[in-house]
NUMI-64572 format. One record per residue: y, x, z of N, C-alpha, C, O, CB in turn. Coordinates in steps of 0.2 Angstrom, whole numbers, plus 5000, padded with zeros to 4 digits. Atoms other than C-alpha are relative to their C-alpha. Glycine has a CB too. Example, Ala and Ser with C-alpha at 12.3 -4.5 7.8 and 13.67 -1.06 7.14 Angstrom:
BEGIN
499450045000497850625039500650045000500550095003500049955006
499449964999499550685036500549965003501149995004500250024993
***
This chain:
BEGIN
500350064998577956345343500149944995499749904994500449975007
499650075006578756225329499350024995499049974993501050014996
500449975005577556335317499149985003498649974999500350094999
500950005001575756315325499749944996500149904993499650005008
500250055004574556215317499449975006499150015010499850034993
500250064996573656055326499250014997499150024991500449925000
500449995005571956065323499549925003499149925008499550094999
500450054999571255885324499049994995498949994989500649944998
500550025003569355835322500049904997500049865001499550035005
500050065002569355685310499449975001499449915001500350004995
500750045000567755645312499849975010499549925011499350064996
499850014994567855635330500549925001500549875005500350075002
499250035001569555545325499849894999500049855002500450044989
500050055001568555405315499549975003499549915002500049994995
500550054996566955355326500549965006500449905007499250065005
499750044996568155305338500449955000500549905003500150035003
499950065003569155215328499749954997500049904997500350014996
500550065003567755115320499749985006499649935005499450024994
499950044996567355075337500649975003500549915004499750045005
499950064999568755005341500149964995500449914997500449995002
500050065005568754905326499349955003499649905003500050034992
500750005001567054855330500149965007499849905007499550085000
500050054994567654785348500449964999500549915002500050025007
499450065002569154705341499749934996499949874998500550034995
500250055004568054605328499749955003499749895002499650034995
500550024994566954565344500449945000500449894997499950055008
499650004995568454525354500449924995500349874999500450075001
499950055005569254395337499549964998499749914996500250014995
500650055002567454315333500149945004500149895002499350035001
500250054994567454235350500849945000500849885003500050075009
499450035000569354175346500049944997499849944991500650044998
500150105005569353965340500649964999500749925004499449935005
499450044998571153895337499849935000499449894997500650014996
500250074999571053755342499549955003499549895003500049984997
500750034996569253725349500050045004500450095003499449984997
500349984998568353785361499250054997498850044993500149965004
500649955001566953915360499450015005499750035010500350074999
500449974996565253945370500150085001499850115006499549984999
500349955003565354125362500850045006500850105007499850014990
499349974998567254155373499950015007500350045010500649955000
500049964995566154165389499650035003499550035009500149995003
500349935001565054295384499850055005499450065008500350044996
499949944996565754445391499949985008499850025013500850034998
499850014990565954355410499250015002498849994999500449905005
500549984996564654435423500249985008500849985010499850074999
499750034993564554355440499650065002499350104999500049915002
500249984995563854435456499349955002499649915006500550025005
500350044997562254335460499350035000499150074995500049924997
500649964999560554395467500250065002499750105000499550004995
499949925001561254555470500350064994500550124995499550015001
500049955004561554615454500549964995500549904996499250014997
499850025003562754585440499649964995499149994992500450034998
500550045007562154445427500549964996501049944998499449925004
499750045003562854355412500049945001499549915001500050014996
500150064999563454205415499749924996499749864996500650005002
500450055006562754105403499049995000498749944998500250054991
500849984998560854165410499949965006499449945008499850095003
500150034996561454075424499849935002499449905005500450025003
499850095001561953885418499949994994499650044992500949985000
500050045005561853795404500850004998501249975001499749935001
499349995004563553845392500249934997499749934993499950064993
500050045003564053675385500849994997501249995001499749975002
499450045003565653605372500149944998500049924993500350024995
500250105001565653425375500749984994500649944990500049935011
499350055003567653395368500250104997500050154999500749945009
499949955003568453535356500550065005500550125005500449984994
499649984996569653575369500050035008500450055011500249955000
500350014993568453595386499350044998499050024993500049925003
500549985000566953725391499749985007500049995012500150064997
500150004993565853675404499450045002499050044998499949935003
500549974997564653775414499749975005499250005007500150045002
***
């Protein structure tokens, strides 16, 4: 057992590694120390009409103060 050999596919190894890099970069773009961001609520989907929708399709996204997002 100690002796076999592992046979990893690297390439397999790195598409999925460059995806998560790829959602991490996402995931930090959206990050603002210290201010606020429209782009931080992206990802949220609500339930309305039946169907999931981004919430941003619903309202108007706005950053009136650095500190405060309103919908």
């Amino acid at each position: 057992m100690a002796n076999e050999e592992i046979e990893i596919d690297t390439d397999a190894l790195q598409r999925r590694m460059d995806g998560a890099m790829a959602s991490l970069k996402t995931e930090f773009g959206s990050l603002r120390t210290g201010r606020a961001s429209a782009s931080i609520v992206e990802p949220i989907q609500v339930d309305a009409y039946g169907q999931m929708t981004p919430i941003n399709q619903l309202g108007t996204v706005n950053v009136p103060e650095p500190r405060m997002v309103v919908i």
